[in-house]
N, C-alpha and C positions, 0 to 999 in steps of 0.2 A: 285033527292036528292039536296039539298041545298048547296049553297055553306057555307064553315068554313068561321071560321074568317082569316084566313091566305091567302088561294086565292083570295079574295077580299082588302087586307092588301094595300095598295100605298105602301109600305117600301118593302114592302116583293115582289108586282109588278115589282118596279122600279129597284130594283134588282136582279130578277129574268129576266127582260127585257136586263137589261146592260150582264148577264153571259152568255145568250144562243146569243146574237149580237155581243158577241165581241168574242167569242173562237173561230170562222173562221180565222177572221181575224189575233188572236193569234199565231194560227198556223203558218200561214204566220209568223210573227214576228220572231218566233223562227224557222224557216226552213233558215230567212236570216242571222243568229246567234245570234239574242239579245234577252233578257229577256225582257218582258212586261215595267216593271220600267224605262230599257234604251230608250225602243223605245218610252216610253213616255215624257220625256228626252230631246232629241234629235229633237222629233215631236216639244215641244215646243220652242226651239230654233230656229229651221226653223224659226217662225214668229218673232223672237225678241230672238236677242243676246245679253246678257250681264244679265241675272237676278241674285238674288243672290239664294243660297241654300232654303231661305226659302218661297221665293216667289214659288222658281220649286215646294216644297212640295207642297204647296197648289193647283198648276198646276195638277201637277201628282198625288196627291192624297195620297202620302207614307208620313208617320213622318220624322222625317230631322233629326234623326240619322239613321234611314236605308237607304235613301237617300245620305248621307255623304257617305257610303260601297260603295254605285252604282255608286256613283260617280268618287270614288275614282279609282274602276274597269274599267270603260271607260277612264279618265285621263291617265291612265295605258294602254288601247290598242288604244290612240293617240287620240281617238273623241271627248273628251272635254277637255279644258284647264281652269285654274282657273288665273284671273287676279286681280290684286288688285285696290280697287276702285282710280278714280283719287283725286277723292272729299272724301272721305273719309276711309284715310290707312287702318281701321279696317276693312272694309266689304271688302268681296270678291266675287268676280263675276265671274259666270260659262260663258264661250265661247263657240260655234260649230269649232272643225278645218274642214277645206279643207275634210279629210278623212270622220268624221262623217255626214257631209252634201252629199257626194258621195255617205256614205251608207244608208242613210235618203230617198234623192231624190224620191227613187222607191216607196218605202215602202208610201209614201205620196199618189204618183198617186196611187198604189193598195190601202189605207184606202181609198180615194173618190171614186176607184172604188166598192168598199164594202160598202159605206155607199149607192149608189148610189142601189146597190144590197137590201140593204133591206128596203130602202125604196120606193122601188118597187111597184107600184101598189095604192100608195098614189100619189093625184095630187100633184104640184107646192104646191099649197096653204096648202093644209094639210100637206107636210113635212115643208111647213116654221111654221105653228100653233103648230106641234109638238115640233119645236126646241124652236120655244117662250116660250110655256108654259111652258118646264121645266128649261129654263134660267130664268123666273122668279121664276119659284120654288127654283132653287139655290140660287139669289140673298136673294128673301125673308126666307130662313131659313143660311144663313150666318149670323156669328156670330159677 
């Protein structure tokens, strides 16, 4: 039987690649107590502190009023703090505290060890070809 247009689809692939790769890993997330959103959050912080809200949106993928709730939520159980820019009073910028980096830490080494999981079975070379290709997929379809 032929394949539809929808299993063949790159959209429809790409995420249907991302939902069935990342709900392991999910699991985990929400077994250490965070929601997806936070532990995205949080994950980007690890590499770089001090972003503003709307740069995290684009990090994490949520719009920056839902974003602004999740935030607000973690401010609230001490893992991020909000500071204001030095250079510019108006903007604000999200911080990792002490606490949210303690509960981070693990959950980091378990994603590499998950991503390590599934790309199992692919050499060196083809999981770096994979990670290329769709970082340029991103750049070139960014707005």
């Amino acid at each position: 039987m032929a394949q539809g247009f929808v299993e063949d689809y790159l959209l429809y692939l790409l995420a249907r690649a991302s939902h069935q790769v990342s709900r392991r890993f999910h699991q985990r997330v929400k077994a250490a107590g965070l929601k997806v959103p936070e532990w995205r959050v949080l994950a980007s912080l690890m590499d770089g502190d001090g972003h503003t809200v709307g740069d995290l949106a684009g990090i994490t993928l949520y719009q920056q009023p839902t974003l602004t709730k999740v935030l607000d939520g973690m401010a609230t159980r001490g893992w991020i703090e909000r500071r204001t820019d030095a250079a510019d009073g108006r903007r604000v910028r999200i911080h990792i505290t002490a606490q949210g980096r303690k509960l981070t830490r693990g959950l980091v080494r378990e994603a590499r060890a998950h991503e390590a999981e599934v790309l199992q079975g692919y050499d060196a070379r083809a999981a770096r070809a994979l990670k290329t290709t769709l970082k340029t997929l991103i750049e070139r379809s960014s707005d």
